[in-house]
FIVEX-930382 format. One record per residue (C-alpha): residue in one letter; x, y, z. Coordinates in steps of 0.25 Angstrom, whole numbers, plus 5000, padded with zeros to 4 digits. Layout:
<recs>
{r->a c1->X c2->Y c3->Z}
...
</recs>
This chain:
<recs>
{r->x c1->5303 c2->5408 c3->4949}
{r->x c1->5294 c2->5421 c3->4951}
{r->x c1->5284 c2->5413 c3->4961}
{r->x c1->5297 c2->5411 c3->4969}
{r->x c1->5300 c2->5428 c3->4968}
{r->x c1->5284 c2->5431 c3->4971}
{r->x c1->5286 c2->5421 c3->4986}
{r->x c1->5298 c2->5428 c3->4989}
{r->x c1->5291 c2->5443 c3->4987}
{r->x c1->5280 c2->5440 c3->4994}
{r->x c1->5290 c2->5434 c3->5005}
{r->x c1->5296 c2->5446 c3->5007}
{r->x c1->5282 c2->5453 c3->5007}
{r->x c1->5277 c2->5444 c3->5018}
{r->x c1->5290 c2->5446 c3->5026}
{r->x c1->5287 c2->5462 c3->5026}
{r->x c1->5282 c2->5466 c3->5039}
{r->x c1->5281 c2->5476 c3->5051}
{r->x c1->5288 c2->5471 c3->5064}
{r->x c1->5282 c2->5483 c3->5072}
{r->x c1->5272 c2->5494 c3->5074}
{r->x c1->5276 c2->5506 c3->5082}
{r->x c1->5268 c2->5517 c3->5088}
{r->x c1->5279 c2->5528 c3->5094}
{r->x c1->5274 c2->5540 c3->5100}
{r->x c1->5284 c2->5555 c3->5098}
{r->x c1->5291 c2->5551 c3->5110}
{r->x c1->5294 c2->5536 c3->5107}
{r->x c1->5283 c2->5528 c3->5114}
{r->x c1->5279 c2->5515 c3->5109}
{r->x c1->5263 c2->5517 c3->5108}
{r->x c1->5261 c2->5504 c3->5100}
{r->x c1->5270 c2->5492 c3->5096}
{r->x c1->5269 c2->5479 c3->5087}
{r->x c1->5279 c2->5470 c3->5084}
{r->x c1->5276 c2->5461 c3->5073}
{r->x c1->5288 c2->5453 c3->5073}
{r->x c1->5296 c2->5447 c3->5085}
{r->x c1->5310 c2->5457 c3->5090}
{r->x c1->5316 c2->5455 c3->5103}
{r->x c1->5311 c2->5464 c3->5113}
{r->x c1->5325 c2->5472 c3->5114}
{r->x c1->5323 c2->5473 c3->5099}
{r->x c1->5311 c2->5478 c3->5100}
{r->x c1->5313 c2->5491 c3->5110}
{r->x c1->5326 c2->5491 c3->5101}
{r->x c1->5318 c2->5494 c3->5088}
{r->x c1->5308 c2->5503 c3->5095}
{r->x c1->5316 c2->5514 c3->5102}
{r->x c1->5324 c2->5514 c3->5088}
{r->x c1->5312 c2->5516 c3->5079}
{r->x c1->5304 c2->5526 c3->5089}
{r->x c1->5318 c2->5535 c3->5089}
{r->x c1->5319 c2->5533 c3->5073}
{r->x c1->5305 c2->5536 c3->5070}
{r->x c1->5302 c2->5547 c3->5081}
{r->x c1->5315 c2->5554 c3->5078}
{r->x c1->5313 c2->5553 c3->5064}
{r->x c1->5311 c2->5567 c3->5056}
{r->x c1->5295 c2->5567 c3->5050}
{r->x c1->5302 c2->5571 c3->5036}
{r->x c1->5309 c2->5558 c3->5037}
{r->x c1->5302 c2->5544 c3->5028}
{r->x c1->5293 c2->5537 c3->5038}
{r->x c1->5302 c2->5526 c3->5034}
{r->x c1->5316 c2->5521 c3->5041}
{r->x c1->5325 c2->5509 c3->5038}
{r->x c1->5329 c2->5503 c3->5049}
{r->x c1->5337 c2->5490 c3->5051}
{r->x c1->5332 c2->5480 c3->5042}
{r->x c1->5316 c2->5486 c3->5044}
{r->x c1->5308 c2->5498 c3->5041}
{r->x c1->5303 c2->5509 c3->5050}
{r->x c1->5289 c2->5514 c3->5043}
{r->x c1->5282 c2->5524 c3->5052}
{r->x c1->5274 c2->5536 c3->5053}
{r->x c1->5269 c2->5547 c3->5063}
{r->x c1->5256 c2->5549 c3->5066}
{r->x c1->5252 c2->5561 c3->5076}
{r->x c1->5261 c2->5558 c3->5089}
{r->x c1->5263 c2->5542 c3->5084}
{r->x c1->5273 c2->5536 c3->5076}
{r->x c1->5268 c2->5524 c3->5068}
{r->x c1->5280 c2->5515 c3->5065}
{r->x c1->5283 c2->5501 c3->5060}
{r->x c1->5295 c2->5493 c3->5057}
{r->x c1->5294 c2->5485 c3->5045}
{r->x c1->5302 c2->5475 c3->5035}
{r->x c1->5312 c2->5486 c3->5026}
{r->x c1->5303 c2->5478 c3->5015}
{r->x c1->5292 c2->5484 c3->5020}
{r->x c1->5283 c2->5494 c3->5012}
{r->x c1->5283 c2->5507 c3->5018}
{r->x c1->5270 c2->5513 c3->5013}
{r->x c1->5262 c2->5502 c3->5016}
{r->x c1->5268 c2->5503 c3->5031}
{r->x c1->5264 c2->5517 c3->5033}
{r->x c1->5251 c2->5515 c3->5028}
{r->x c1->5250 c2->5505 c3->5039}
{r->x c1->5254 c2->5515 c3->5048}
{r->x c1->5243 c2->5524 c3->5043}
{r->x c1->5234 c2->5515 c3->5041}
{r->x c1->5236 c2->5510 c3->5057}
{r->x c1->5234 c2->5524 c3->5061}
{r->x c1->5220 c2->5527 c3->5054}
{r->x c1->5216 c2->5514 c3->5061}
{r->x c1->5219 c2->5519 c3->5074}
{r->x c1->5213 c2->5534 c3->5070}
{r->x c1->5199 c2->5527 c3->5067}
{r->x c1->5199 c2->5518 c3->5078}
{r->x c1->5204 c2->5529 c3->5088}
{r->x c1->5197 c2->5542 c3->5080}
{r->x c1->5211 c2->5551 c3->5078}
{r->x c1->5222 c2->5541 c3->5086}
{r->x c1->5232 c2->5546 c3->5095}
{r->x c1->5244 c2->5541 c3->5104}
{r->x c1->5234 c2->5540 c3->5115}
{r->x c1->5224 c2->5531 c3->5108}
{r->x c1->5235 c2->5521 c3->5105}
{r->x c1->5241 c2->5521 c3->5119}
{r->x c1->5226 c2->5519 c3->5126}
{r->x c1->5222 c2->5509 c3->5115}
{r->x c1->5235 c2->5501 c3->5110}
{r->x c1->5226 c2->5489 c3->5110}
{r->x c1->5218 c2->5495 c3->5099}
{r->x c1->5231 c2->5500 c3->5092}
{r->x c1->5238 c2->5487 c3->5092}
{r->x c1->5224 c2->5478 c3->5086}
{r->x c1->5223 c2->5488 c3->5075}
{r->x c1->5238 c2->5485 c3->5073}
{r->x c1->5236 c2->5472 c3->5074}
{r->x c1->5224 c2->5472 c3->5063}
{r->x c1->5234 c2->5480 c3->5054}
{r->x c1->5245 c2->5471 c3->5056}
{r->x c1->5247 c2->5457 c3->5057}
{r->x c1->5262 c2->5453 c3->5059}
{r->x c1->5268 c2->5465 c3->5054}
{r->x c1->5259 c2->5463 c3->5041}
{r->x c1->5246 c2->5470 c3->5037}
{r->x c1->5234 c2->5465 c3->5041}
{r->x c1->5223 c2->5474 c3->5037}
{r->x c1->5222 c2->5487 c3->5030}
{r->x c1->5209 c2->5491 c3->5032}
{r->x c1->5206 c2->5503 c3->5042}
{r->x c1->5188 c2->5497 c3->5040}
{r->x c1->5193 c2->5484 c3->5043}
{r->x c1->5204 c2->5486 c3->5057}
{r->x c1->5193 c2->5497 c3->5061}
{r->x c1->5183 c2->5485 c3->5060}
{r->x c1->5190 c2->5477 c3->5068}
{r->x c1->5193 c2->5488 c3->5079}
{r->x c1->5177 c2->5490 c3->5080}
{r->x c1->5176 c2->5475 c3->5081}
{r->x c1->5187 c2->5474 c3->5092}
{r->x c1->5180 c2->5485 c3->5100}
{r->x c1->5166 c2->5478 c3->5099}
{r->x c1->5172 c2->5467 c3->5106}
{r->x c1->5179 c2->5471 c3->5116}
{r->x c1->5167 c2->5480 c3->5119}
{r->x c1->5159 c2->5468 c3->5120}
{r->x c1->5168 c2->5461 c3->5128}
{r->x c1->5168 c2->5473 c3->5138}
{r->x c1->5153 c2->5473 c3->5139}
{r->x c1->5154 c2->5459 c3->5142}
{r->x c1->5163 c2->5462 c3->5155}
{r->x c1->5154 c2->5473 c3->5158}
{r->x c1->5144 c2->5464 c3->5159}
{r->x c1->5150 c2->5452 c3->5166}
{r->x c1->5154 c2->5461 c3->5178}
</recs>
């Protein structure tokens, strides 16, 4: 009977997850977005524009934590940006804000001190370093040495294959 307890626990551990990452500016522009689960498209701008007005209207003494329908809304502000996520209301809040910390010093060490303007230039680098965070609205990896490693080895490729062009022409 208990092995039947421990199956269903971890059940409801797997079923935890984010559906989405959002990058909102002050005045409510969509920097960056990543769905990790499948909404129609009306539902999509539907839950957007709600969460951008909740969040941005949303006194900073206020928990960086909303209930919302049946999910969570776990974000944080950094400078100009607000980082937010809707997640499972199972969801542990502490470890999805240190995600979002951990997301921005990967982006600070790839970029050297990141801004708004480094995200809408490079959106590509934001979304594979999201992508090598998460992996279907799970976590992936956890180690800043590890994502930067992979950054370097990216831009060595891609290097390469520009070189190559170069060369060809």
């Amino acid at each position: 009977m208990n092995i039947f307890k421990l199956i269903f626990s971890l059940k409801i551990i797997i079923l935890n997850m984010i559906h989405l990452m959002l990058l909102v500016n002050r005045q409510g522009k969509i920097r960056l977005m990543k769905w990790y689960d499948s909404y129609l498209v009306s539902e999509r701008q539907k839950y957007i524009k709600e969460l951008s007005i909740m969040v941005i209207g949303r006194s900073q003494r206020l928990s960086n934590v909303i209930e919302w329908n049946n999910y969570k809304i776990i974000y944080k502000r950094f400078a100009s940006l607000y980082f937010i996520t809707l997640c499972d209301k199972e969801e542990n809040e502490l470890i999805i804000l240190e995600l979002l910390q951990h997301f921005v010093e990967c982006l600070d060490r790839y970029f050297g001190n990141v801004c708004e303007l480094d995200i809408i230039f490079n959106f590509h680098k934001a979304y594979y370093i999201i992508e090598e965070i998460l992996s279907g609205g799970n976590i992936q990896e956890s180690d800043i040495k590890e994502i930067q490693k992979r950054l370097t080895e990216q831009d060595t490729k891609l290097n390469e294959e520009k070189e190559e062009d170069y060369q060809n022409n």
